[in-house]
C-alpha positions, 0 to 999 in steps of 0.5 A: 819134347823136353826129354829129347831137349835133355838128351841132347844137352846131355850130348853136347855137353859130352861132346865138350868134355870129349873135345877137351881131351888132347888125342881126340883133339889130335885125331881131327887134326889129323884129317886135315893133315892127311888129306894136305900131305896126301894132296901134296904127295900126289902133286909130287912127279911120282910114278909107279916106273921110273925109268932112266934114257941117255943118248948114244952120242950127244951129236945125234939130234934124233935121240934129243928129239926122241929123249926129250918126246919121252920125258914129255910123255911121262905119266903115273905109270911110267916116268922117264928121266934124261941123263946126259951119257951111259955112265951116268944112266947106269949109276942111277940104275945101281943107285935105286934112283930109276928101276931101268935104263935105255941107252940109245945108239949112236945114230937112233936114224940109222936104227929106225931105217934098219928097223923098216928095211926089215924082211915082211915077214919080221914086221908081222911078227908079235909085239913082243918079238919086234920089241926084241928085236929093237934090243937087239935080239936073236931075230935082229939083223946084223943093222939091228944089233949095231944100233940096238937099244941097250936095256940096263936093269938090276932085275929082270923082273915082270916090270921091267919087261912091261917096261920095255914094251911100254918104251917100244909104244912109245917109239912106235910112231917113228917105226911107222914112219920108217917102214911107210919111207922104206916102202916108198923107196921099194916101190918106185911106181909111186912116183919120184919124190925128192926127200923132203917129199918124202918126209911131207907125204909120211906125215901127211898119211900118217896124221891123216889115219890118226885117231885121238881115241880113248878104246877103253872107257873106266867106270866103277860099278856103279856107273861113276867114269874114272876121270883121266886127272883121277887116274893120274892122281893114283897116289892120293887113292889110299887117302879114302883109306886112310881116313877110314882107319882113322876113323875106325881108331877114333873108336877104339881110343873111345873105347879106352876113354868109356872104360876109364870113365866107367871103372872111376863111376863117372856115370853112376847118377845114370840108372842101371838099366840106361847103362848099355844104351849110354856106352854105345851113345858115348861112343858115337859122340867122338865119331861123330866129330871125327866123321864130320872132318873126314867128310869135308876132308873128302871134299877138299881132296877131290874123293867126294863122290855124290851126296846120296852115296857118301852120307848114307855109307859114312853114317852106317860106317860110323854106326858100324865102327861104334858097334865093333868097338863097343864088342870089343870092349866087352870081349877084352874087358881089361883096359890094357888088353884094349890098349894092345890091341889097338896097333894090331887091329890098325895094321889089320885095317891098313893091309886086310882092308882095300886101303892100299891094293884089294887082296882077297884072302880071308875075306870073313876076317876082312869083312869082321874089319869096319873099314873093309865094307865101308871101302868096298860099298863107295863104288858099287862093289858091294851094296849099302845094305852089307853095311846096315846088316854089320851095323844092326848086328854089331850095335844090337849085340854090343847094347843086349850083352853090355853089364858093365 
């Protein structure tokens, strides 16, 4: 008992050297920090498309009507922005400031009217054949290409066409309504209906067929639902990421503390044999600070998943990251060989690992990176014993091949 007592003694009163150094002092405060200006960031009206609609004609009320249900329409995928006349659309396509523009005609009545006039055997046709022929493709009547919707964009790029479809969804209910009212006009055994009539009897079949669904149902492997505000808040994704590379350099800058430490003989009075066990103790001090704010850091942020999932992955990951370091330190020996490797191993964690998009090339070389397991086992991907196994073996050869 008095020896645990002492050990940890010992590890507080490291941990209080540790914590008076001014970069571990910063990398904690870089936690709250992140996850403030990550949350900020995903409160900002930000989409992955935006895209730019101008009316035809400031007259027509169907296109302010239709402009303004497009504005209110816009989500995480797809932002539409509202510009007053075509020369100021086609500005902010030139500029960067929308990825694509619409620039709806003149009378947006006379286009869906002409849309459901068409012959049956266009109405039948695919999504993309009748999206061309609201752009006033090669199959458009000549009514059509009168009041087509001109697409601007600086590339005509896979986006850019996804686009475009996403629009004509957008405008679908109103094609609905026109071809349900061309074919109350072609079929007069229906009755005589005034228009006004007309216009109630659409509504009332339409609304009455409609289903506020969900098709798909998101889950991650391990059963836990994708919520619709988790989808919304896409930009704040990268933020379990991040804290993850944080964590990870927090090791390495250990690392350079433990080297100073041990070339000046701070540690003499420690007897040889202890020596491995130590460095790879110390290592786990700073960590474990670190981890602890990363934790409330995924709470505070909205990542937190559940307790029986998130402690047990972030204590292997810290094990995880002590044993890489520790690795490398004995593999790179000189201290500035360690201090260069630190922005490659960095960049390596942010782009090799599913911080920001899931790329699976050379994945032995991902898997060596602490983060990349870690990322991968939150949801299910992998299971939690991948973590155990690169810890037990990184750790065990760290402490078995340490004679420094």
């Amino acid at each position: 008992m008095r020896k645990i007592r002492r050990l940890l003694l010992w590890m507080l009163l490291l941990n209080k050297r540790i914590l008076k150094q001014p970069l571990f002092l910063l990398l904690i405060a870089l936690v709250p920090l992140l996850v403030f200006g990550v949350g900020r960031l995903s409160q900002e009206s930000s989409s992955l498309v935006t895209a730019a609609v101008a009316p035809g004609s400031t007259d027509d009320e169907v296109s302010s009507m239709l402009i303004q249900s497009l504005v209110d329409s816009s989500s995480s995928a797809v932002r539409y922005i509202a510009f007053a006349d075509e020369e100021t659309l086609k500005e902010a396509v030139s500029s960067g400031q929308a990825r694509i523009g619409f620039l709806l005609p003149e009378d947006v009545g006379a286009l869906f009217e002409a849309y459901g006039s068409q012959k049956t055997k266009n109405l039948s046709a695919g999504a993309l054949a009748l999206l061309g022929v609201l752009l006033g493709g090669e199959d458009a009547s000549k009514e059509m290409k009168e009041h087509a919707i001109v697409s601007y964009a600086a590339t005509n790029d896979v986006v850019s066409k996804i686009t475009r479809e996403q629009l004509f969804g957008q405008l679908y209910p109103s094609l609905e309504k026109a071809v349900l009212k061309t074919w109350l006009k072609i079929h007069p055994d229906v009755g005589s209906m005034t228009e006004a009539q007309k216009d109630q009897f659409v509504d009332e079949t339409l609304a009455s067929y409609e289903e506020d669904y969900d098709f798909f149902d998101l889950e991650y492997l391990d059963g836990t639902k994708v919520e619709d505000d988790e989808i919304d808040r896409f930009i704040a994704s990268p933020m379990r990421g991040l804290l993850a590379a944080l964590l990870t350099l927090t090791g390495l800058a250990a690392v350079l503390y433990l080297k100073e430490d041990c070339l000046v003989g701070r540690f003499v009075w420690i007897p040889s044999h202890a020596h491995p066990l130590f460095h790879y103790v110390y290592l786990l001090i700073p960590l474990t600070d670190v981890a602890l704010a990363m934790l409330a850091a995924l709470c505070a942020g909205g990542s937190f998943t559940r307790v029986s999932m998130e402690v047990p992955a972030l204590i292997l990951f810290i094990l995880q990251v002590a044993g890489f370091s520790n690795l490398l330190r004995l593999v790179l020996r000189r201290g500035d060989f360690m201090a260069s490797s630190i922005p490659i191993l960095i960049c390596a964690c942010l782009f090799l690992t599913p911080v920001f998009v899931d790329l699976a090339i050379l994945e032995p070389v991902q898997m060596l990176l602490p983060p990349y397991l870690y990322l991968k086992s939150i949801h299910g991907n992998l299971p939690l014993w991948y973590m155990a196994v690169y810890a037990l073996l990184a750790g065990t050869v760290s402490i078995l091949v340490d004679r420094t």
